[in-house]
C-alpha positions in Angstrom: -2.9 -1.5 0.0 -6.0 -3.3 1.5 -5.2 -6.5 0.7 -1.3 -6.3 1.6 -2.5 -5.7 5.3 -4.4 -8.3 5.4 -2.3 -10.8 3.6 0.3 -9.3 6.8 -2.6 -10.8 9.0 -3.0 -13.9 7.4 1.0 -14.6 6.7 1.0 -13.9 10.8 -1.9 -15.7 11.9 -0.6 -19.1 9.7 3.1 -18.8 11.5 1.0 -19.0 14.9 1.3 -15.4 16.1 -1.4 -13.7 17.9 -3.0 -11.0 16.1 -4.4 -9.6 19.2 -1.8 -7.7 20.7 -1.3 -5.2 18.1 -5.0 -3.9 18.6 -3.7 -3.1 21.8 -1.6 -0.1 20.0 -3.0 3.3 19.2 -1.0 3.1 16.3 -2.3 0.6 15.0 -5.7 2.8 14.4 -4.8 5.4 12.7 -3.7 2.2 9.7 -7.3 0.7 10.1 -9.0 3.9 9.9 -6.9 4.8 6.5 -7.7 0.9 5.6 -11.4 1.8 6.0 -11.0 4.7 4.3 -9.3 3.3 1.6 -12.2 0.8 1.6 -14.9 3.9 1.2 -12.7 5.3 -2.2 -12.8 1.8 -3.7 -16.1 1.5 -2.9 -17.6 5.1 -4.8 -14.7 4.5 -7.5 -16.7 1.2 -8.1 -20.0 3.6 -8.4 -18.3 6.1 -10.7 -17.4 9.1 -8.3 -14.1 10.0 -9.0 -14.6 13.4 -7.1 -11.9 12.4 -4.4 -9.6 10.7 -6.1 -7.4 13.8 -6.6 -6.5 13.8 -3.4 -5.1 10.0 -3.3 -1.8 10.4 -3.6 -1.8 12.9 -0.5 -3.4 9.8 1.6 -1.3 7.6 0.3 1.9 9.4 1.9 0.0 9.9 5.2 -1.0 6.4 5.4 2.6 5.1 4.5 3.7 7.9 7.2 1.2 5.7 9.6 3.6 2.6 9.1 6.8 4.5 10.5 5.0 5.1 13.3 3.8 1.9 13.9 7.7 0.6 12.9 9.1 2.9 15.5 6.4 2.1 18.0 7.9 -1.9 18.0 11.3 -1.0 17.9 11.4 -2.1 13.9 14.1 0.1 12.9 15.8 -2.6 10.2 12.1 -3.2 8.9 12.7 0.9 8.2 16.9 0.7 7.2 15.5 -1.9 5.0 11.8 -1.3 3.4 12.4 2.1 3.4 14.6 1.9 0.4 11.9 -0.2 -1.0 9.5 3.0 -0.7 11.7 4.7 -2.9 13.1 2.7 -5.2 9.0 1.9 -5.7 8.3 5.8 -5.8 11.0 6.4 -8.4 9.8 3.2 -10.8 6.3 5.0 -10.6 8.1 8.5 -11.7 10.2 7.1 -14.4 7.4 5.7 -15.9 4.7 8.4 -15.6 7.2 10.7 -17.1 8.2 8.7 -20.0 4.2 8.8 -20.6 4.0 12.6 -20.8 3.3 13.0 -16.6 0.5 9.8 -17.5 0.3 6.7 -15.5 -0.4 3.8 -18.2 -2.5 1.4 -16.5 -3.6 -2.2 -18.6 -6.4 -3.7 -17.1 -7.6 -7.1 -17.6 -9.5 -8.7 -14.7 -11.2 -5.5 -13.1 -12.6 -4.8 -16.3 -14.2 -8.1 -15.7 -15.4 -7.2 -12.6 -16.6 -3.7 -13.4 -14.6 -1.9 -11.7 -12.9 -0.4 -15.0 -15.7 0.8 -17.4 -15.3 1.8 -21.0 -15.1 5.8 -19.3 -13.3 5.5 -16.6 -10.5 6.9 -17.7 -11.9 10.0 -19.3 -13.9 10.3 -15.9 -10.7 10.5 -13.5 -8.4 12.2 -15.8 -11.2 15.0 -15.3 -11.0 14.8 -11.7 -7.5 15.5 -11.6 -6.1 11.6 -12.0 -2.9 10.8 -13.9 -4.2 7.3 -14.7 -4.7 6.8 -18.6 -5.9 3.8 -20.3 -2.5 2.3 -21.7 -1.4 1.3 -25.4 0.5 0.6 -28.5 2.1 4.0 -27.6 2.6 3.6 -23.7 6.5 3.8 -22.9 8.3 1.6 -20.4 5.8 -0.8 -20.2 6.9 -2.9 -17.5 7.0 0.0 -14.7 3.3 0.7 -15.5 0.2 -0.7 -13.9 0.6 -3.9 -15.8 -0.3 -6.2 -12.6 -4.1 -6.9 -12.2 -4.7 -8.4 -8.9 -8.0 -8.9 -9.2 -11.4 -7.2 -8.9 -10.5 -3.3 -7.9 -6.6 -2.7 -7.6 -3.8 -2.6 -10.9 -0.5 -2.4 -9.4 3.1 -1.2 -11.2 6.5 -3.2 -10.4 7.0 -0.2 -7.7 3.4 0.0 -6.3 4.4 -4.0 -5.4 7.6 -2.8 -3.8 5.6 -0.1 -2.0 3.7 -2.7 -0.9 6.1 -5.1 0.5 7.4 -2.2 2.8 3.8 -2.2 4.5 3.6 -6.3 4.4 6.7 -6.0 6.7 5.9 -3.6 8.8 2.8 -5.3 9.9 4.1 -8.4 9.8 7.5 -7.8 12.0 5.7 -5.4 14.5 2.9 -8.8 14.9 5.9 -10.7 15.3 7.5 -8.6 17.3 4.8 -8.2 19.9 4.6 -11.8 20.0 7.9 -11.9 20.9 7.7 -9.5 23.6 5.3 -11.0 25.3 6.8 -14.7 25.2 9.8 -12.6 26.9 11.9 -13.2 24.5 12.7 -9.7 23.4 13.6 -7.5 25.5 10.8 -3.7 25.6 13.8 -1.5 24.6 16.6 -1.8 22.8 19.5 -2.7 25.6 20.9 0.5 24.9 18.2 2.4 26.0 17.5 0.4 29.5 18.0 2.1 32.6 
């Protein structure tokens, strides 16, 4: 989800918003820190230690968990209504798929193989370290809900890894927005419910 939190920072920085104000936010950090950490897995993937990777799935909810935080944090409550229903519609195209594959995430790479980042072993490598990534076939099942969706260099995405994505795209992007807002005075700190 790297690069869907900094595409968030680019999309915000083009429509003129400040970036600056959300590093102002201690929940903000906790998201870099899991950014940088992401950054470390991709980076000893790329050199062929798949000895963490088990545990992936785990950071994954805790980072996603980091985004709720920062939603509530800037009063985003419809970024949650609505991107939340995004996280699990994207959760349950992931689970429909890996268990049509025998409990196997298909993935079909194309330009990380390019890159390197997918070797000829990789797959028999991570499947050892407790992955349920599998290189995908003639045999895979429901195709189009694997990880069909090469973005380039170190990341193969599914239909509801994208959708997954597009709940954390919002959430930095409305809390920048947001914050922006705030301090123009045009939104009021709380909700007018909530003022004294």
């Amino acid at each position: 989800m790297i690069e869907t939190v900094i595409l968030a920072f680019i999309v915000a920085k083009c429509k003129k918003y400040k970036l600056l104000p959300i590093f102002r936010q201690w929940c903000i950090y906790p998201i870099m820190i899991c950014v940088s950490i992401y950054i470390y897995l991709e980076f000893i993937i790329w050199h062929e230690d798949y000895s963490l990777i088990k545990y992936s799935v785990y950071f994954k909810a805790v980072y996603l968990g980091f985004f709720i935080i920062l939603s509530l944090k800037n009063n985003q409550i419809r970024t949650l209504v609505y991107g939340l229903p995004l996280v699990w519609l994207g959760y349950g195209l992931n689970i429909i798929a890996i268990n049509a594959n025998g409990g196997k995430m298909p993935v079909f790479p194309s330009l990380t193989i390019f890159t390197g980042y997918i070797k000829p072993n990789t797959f028999i490598n991570t499947t050892t370290y407790g992955d349920f990534h599998v290189m995908g076939g003639y045999y895979t099942k429901m195709i189009p809900l694997c990880d069909i969706w090469d973005i380039g260099g170190f990341c193969i995405v599914s239909i509801g890894d994208i959708l997954i994505r597009l709940f954390v795209f919002l959430v930095i992007y409305n809390s920048i927005k947001y914050i922006n807002k705030r301090l123009e005075g045009d939104v009021a700190l709380y909700p007018s419910h909530m003022k004294k």
